[in-house]
N, C-alpha and C positions, 0 to 999 in steps of 0.2 A: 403762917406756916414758917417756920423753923429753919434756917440752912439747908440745916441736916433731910427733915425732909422732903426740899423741894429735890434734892439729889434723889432719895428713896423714890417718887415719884416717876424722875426722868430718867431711872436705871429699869424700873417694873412697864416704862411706857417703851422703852429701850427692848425688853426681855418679848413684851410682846411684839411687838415690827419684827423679830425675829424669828417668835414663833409663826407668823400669817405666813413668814416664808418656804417653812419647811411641811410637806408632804406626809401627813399624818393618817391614813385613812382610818373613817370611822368614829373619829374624836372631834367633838365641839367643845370649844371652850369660850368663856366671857367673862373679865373680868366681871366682880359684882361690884351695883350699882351701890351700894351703902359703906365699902372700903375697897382700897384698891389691893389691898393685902390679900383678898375672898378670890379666887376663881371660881367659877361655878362651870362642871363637865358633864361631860355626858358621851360615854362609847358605845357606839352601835357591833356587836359582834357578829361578823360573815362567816366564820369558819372555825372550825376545834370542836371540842367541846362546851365550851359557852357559846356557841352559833345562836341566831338569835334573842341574844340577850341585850340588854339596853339598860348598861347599869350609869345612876347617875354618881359625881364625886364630886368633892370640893376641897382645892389644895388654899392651902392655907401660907402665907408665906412671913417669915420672920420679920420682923422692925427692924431686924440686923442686915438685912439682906443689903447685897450679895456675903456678907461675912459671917463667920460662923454656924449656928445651924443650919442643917436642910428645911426644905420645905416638908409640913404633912400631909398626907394626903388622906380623907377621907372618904370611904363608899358611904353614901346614903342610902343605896339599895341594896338588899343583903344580898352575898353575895358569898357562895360556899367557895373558896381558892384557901390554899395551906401557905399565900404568904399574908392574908388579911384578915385580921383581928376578927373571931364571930362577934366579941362583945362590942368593940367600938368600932369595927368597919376600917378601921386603920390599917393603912398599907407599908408592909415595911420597907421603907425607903430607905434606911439605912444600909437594909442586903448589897445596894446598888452604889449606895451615897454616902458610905459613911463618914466621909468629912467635905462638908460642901467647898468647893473652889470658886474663888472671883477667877472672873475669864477663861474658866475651864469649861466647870457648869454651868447650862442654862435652864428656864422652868421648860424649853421645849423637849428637850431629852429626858424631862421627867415624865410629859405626855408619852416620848418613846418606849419609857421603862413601861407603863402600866398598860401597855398595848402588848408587851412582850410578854407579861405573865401571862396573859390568855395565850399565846401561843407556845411558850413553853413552858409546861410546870414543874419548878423545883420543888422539891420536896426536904431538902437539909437546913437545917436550923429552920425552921416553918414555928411561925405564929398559930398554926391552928396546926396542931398535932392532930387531930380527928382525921382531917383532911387527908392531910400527908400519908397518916396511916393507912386509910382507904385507897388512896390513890398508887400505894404501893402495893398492896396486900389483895385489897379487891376491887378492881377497877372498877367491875359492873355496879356496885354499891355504889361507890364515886361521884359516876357518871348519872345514875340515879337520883344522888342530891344536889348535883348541879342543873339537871333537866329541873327541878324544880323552886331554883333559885331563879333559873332564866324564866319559867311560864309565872312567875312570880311576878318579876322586872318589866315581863309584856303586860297582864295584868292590872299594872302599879302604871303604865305611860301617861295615861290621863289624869291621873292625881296627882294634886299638887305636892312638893315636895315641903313638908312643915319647916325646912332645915331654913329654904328661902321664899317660903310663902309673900315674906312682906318686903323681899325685894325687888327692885321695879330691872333688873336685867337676870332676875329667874329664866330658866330654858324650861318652856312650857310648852306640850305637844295637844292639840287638838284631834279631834276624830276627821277624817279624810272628807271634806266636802264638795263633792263634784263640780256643784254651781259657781263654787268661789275660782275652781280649776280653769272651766270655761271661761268666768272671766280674765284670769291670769291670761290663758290663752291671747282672748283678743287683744287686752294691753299689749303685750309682747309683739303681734304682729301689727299694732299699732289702726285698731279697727273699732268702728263706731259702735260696735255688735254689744264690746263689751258693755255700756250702759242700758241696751234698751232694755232691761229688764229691772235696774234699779233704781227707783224712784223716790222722791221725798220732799221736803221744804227745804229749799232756800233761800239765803239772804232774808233781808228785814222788812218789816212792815214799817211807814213813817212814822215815828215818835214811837217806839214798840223797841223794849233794849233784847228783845228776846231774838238770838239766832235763828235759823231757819224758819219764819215766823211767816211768809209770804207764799200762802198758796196758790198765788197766780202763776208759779213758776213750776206745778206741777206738768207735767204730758198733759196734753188737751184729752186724752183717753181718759184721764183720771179725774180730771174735773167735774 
C-alpha cells in the first residue's frame, strides 16, 4: 500500500469513529467488505410521507477524498423523491455539497443530508421533475407514488440486494424468528434455558479430521 493510501485509509477509518459518534436515527451504515471506499446503507423511515419505507444506498467515496469531489450517493431501492435520479437512483449531493471541504465536511453529515430529504421535500432545481411536479401540483398523485415505492421497499427487505450480493458485509434482513428471539433472551439474562433446545455434534472422533463428528456428546435424550 502506497503513502498516499495508507493516509486514504486512516482519514475514512478517521470519518467513521466519527460517524458511530453522532445520533442518526433510522440510518445503518457499514463500510463494505470488498473496498473501503463502498458504504453500504440502509434508512428505516418512522414518519412523513415515506413512513415505513426501508430504502437501501450506497455512498461511494472518491480516491481524492477528503479533497475535491463529493461523495455519491446511490438508492438501490427505488425510490420516487424530486431530489433522486428515477434512472440511476442518484442522490443529488451536490444541492447540499457543492464543493466538498477537508475539516468542514464529514461522510456523517451526508447521512444527515439524506435523512433530511425525507422530511423535507424541496422541490427547486429537482433531478426528477415528475416528482417535483406532483408534489407541487397534485399532492394526492404524489403521495400515491411514493406509497408505492415504500410497499415496494417492505416488499424487496428479504431480497438480497444484486448491487452487493457478493459482499461479505452486505446489510441482509431475515424474516422475524421467534425461537432464535427466545434464545437471545436467555443469553442476555445469562441462563442455561437458552441451549436446551439446541442440539448437535461436537468435537471429534479419534483419528476422524471431521468437526463435530462425536455423537457421544449429544443429550442422553437424543441418544
Amino acid at each position: 500500500m502506497e503513502k498516499n493510501e495508507y493516509a486514504l485509509d486512516y482519514t475514512l477509518q478517521a470519518e467513521y469513529n466519527l460517524l458511530r459518534k453522532q445520533f442518526i436515527p433510522g440510518i445503518i451504515v457499514i463500510p463494505s467488505g470488498k473496498s473501503n471506499l463502498i458504504w453500504n446503507g440502509v434508512h428505516f423511515i418512522s414518519q412523513g410521507p415515506y413512513e415505513g419505507g426501508v430504502f437501501r444506498f450506497i455512498i461511494i467515496i472518491p480516491n481524492t477524498f477528503p479533497d475535491n469531489d463529493s461523495p455519491q450517493v446511490l438508492f438501490t431501492s427505488s425510490v420516487y423523491h424530486p431530489q433522486i435520479n428515477p434512472h440511476t437512483g442518484e442522490l443529488d449531493i451536490k444541492r447540499y455539497f457543492p464543493v466538498w471541504k477537508r475539516n468542514v465536511h464529514h461522510l456523517w453529515q451526508v447521512l444527515r443530508y439524506i435523512r433530511r430529504i425525507f422530511q423535507k421535500i424541496e422541490t427547486i432545481n429537482a433531478v426528477n421533475s415528475d416528482a417535483a411536479h406532483l408534489y407541487d401540483h397534485d399532492p394526492g398523485a404524489f403521495l400515491l407514488k411514493v406509497s408505492e415505492c415504500v410497499n415496494q421497499s417492505k416488499d424487496n427487505l428479504y431480497i438480497p440486494d444484486s448491487s452487493t450480493i457478493d459482499d461479505p458485509h452486505a446489510i441482509i434482513f431475515t424474516p422475524w424468528n421467534e425461537r432464535l428471539q427466545t434464545v437471545r433472551e436467555h443469553l442476555l439474562a445469562g441462563t442455561k434455558q437458552a441451549f436446551d433446545n439446541i442440539h448437535g455434534l461436537s468435537w471429534m472422533k479419534p483419528g476422524v479430521y471431521q468437526i463435530l463428528a462425536r455423537e457421544d456428546t449429544l443429550p442422553s435424550h437424543q441418544n
